[in-house]
Every structure is written in C-alpha cells, then in structure tokens.
py3Dmol code that shows the C-alpha trace and the ligand (Angstrom):
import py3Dmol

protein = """\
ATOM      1  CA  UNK A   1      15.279   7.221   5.312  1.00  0.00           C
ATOM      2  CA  UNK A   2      11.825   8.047   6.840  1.00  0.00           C
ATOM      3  CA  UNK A   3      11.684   5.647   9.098  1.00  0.00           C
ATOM      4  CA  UNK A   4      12.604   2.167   8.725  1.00  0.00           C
ATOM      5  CA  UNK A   5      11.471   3.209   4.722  1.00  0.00           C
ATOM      6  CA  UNK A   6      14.108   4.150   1.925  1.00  0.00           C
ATOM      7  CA  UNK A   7      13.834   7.569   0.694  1.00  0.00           C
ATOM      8  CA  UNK A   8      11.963   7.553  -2.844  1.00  0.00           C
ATOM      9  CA  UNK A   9      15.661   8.548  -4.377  1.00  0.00           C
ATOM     10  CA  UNK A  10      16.889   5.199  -3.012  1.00  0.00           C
ATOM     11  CA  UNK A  11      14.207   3.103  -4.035  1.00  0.00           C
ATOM     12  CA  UNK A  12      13.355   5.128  -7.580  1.00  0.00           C
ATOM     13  CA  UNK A  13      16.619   2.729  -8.576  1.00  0.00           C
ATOM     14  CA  UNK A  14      15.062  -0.174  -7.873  1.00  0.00           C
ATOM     15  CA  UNK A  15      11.450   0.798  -9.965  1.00  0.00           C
ATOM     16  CA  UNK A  16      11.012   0.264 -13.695  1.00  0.00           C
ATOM     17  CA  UNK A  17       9.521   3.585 -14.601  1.00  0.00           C
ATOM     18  CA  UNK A  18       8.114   7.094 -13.690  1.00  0.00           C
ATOM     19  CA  UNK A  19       4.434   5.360 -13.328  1.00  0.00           C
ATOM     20  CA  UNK A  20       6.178   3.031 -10.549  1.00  0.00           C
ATOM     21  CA  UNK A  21       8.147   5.632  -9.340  1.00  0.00           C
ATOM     22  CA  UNK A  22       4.620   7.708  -8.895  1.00  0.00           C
ATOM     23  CA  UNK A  23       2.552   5.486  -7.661  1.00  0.00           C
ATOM     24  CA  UNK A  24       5.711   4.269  -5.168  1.00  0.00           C
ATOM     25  CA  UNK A  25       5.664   7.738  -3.972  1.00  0.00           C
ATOM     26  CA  UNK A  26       1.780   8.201  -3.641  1.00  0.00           C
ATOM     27  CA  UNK A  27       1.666   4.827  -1.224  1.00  0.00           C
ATOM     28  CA  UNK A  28       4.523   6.479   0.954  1.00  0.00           C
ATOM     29  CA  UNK A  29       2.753   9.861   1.198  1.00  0.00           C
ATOM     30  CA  UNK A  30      -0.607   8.291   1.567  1.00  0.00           C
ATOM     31  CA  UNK A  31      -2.220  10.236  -1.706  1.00  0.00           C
ATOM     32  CA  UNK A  32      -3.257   7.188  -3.835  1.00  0.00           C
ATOM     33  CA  UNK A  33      -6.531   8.095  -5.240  1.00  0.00           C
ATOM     34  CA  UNK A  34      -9.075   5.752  -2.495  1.00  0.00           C
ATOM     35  CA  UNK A  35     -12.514   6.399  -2.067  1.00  0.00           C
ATOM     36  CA  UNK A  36     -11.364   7.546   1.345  1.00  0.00           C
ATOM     37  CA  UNK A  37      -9.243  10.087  -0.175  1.00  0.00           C
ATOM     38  CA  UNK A  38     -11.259  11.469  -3.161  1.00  0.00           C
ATOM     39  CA  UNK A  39     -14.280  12.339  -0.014  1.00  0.00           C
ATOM     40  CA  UNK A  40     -11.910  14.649   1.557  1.00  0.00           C
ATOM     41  CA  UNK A  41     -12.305  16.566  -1.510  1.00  0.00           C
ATOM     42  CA  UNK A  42     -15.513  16.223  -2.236  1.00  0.00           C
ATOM     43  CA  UNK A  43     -15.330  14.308  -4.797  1.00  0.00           C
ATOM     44  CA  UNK A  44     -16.638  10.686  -3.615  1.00  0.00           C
ATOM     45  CA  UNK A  45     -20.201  10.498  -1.838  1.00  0.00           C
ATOM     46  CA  UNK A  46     -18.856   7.550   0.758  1.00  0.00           C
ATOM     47  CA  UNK A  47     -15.480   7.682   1.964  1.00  0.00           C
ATOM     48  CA  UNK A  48     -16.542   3.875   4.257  1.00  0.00           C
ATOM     49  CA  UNK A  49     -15.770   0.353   3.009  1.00  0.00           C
ATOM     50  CA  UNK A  50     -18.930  -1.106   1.926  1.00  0.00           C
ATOM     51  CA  UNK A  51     -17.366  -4.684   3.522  1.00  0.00           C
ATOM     52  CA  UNK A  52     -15.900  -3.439   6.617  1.00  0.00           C
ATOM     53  CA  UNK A  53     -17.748   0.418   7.150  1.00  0.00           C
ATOM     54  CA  UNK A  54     -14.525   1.896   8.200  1.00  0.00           C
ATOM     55  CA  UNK A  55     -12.967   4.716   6.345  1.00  0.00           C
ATOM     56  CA  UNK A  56     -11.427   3.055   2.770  1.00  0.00           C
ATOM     57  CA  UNK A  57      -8.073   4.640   2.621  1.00  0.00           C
ATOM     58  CA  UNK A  58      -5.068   3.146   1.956  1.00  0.00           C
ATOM     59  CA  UNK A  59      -3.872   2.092   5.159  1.00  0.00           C
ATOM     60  CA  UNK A  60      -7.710   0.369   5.588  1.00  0.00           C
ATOM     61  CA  UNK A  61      -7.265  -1.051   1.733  1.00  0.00           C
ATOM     62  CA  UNK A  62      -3.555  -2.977   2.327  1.00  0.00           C
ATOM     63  CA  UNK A  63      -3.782  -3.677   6.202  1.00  0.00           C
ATOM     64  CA  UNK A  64      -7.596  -3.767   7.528  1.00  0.00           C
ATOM     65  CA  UNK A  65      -9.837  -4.169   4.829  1.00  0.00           C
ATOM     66  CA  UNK A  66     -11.360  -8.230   4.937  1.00  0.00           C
ATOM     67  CA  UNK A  67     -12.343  -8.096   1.378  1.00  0.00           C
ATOM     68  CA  UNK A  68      -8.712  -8.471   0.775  1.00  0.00           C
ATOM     69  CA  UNK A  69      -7.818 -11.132   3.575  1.00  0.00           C
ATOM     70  CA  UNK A  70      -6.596 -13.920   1.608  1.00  0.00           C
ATOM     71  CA  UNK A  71      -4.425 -11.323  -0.771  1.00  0.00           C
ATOM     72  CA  UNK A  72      -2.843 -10.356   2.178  1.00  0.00           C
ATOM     73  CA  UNK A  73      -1.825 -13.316   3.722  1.00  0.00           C
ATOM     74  CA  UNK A  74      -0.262 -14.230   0.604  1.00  0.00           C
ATOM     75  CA  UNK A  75       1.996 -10.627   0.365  1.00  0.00           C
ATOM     76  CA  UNK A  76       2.507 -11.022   4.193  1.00  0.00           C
ATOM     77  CA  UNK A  77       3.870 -14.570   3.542  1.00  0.00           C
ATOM     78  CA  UNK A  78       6.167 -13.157   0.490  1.00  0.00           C
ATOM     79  CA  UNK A  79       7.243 -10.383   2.343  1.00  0.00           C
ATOM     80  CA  UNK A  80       8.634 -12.630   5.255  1.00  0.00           C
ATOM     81  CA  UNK A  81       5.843 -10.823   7.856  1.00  0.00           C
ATOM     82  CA  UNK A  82       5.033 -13.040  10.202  1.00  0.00           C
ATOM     83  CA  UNK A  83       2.702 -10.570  12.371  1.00  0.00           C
ATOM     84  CA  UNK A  84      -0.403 -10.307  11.492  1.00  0.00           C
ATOM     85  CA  UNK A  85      -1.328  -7.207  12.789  1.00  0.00           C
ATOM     86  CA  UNK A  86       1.274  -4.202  11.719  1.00  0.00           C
ATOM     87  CA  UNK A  87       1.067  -0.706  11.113  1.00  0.00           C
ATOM     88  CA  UNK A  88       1.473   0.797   7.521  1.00  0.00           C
ATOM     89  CA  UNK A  89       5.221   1.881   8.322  1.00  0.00           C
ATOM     90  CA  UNK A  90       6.334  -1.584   8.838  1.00  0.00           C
ATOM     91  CA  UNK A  91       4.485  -2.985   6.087  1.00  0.00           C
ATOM     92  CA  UNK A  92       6.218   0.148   3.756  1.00  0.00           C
ATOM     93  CA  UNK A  93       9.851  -1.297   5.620  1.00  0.00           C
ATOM     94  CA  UNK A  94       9.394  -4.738   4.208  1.00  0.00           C
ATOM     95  CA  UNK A  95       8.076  -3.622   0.942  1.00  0.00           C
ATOM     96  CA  UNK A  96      10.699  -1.503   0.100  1.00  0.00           C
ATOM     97  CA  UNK A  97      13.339  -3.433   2.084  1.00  0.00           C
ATOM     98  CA  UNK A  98      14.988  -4.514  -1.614  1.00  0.00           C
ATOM     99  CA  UNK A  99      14.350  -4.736  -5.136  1.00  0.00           C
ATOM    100  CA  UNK A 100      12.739  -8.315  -4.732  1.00  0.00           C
ATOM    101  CA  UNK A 101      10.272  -7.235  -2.292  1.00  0.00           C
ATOM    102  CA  UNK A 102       9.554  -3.958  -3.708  1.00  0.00           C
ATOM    103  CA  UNK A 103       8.845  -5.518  -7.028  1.00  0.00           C
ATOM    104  CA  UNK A 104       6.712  -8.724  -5.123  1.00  0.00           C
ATOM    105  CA  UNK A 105       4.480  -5.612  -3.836  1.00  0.00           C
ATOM    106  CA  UNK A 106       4.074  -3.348  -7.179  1.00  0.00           C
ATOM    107  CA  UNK A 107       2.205  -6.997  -8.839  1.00  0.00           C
ATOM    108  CA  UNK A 108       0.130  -7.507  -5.402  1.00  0.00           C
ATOM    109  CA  UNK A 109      -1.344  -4.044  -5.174  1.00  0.00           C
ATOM    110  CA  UNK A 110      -3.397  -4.875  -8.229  1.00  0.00           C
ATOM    111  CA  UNK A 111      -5.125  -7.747  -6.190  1.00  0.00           C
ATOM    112  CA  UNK A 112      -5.688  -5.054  -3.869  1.00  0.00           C
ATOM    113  CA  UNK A 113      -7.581  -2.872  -6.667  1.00  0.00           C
ATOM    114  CA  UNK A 114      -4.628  -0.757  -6.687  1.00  0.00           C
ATOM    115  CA  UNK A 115      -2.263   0.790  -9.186  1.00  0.00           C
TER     116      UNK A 115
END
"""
ligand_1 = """\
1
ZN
Zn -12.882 -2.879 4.192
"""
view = py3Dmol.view(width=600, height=400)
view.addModel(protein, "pdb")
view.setStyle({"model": 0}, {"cartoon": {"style": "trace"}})
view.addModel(ligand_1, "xyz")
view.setStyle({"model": 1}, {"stick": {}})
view.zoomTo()
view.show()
C-alpha cells in the first residue's frame, strides 16, 4: 500500500494487460506524458492549460482542469465521491479501490484525453 492506494502488484491482477498495467503505474507515479510533464524536459513550449492557465499535469488534467468538468462529475458519481474537491491520493484510493472501479476509471481517462 502507498497510502490508501494498492501497490501496482495488487492491482496489476485486476488490469487486462501490460499497456494497463503501464499506464496504471504512470498515473500512480505521476509520469503520464502531459504537456506539463514533457516542459520539464524541454520538450513542450507551454507546460499551462490553455482553459484554466495553470500548469497541465496530471493532477490539473483529472482534478482541476474545467475543460473536463462535466467528465468528472460523471467518474466522481461512478466512483461513489461525493466531495467535490479531493486531492489526487484519494481520487487514486477510489480508483483502485476494486476491479469495478479500477476498470470504470481506465474507459474515463480517455474522456480526459488520456491513455
Ligand atoms: Zn485546465
């Protein structure tokens, strides 16, 4: 456990595949490829959301970000969160509380332009 969160052995038996398994383990260590992420490396002129102008990393993408509002208030209401405003380790504790939820997350993140 890290956290609240299953460690990635744990939840690796609930995934379909290495690519979930990867990209499960890139959202838990915060290194899924963002514009955020690729300016820390030079490789991304503007790490700011154009929408919101705060830095577009993960954390801004699946919690912040009002582009995706009304995506999130659908995975909130799937994931049984009732509070709006959480940090990125609770939303990681309901998304990989179980199989169901973990898999309920894996489809949303493509609403969220992720994947
Ligand atoms: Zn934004």
């Amino acid at each position: 456990m890290i956290g609240n969160v299953p460690d990635i052995i744990t939840i690796s038996k609930w995934t379909e595949n290495r690519v979930q398994d990867r990209l499960i383990a890139r959202i838990i260590s915060k290194t899924i490829i963002t514009p955020g992420l690729l300016h820390r490396f030079n490789l991304h002129p503007d790490p700011l959301c154009i929408v919101c102008n705060e830095n577009n990393d993960i954390s801004h993408i699946l919690l912040k970000c009002r582009k995706y509002a009304s995506f999130r208030v659908i995975l909130w209401n799937k994931l049984n969160i009732v509070e709006p405003n959480i940090t990125y380790d609770v939303l990681l504790s309901h998304a990989f509380t179980n199989k169901k939820n973990l898999t309920i997350f894996i489809q949303a993140l493509k609403y969220f332009d992720i994947s």
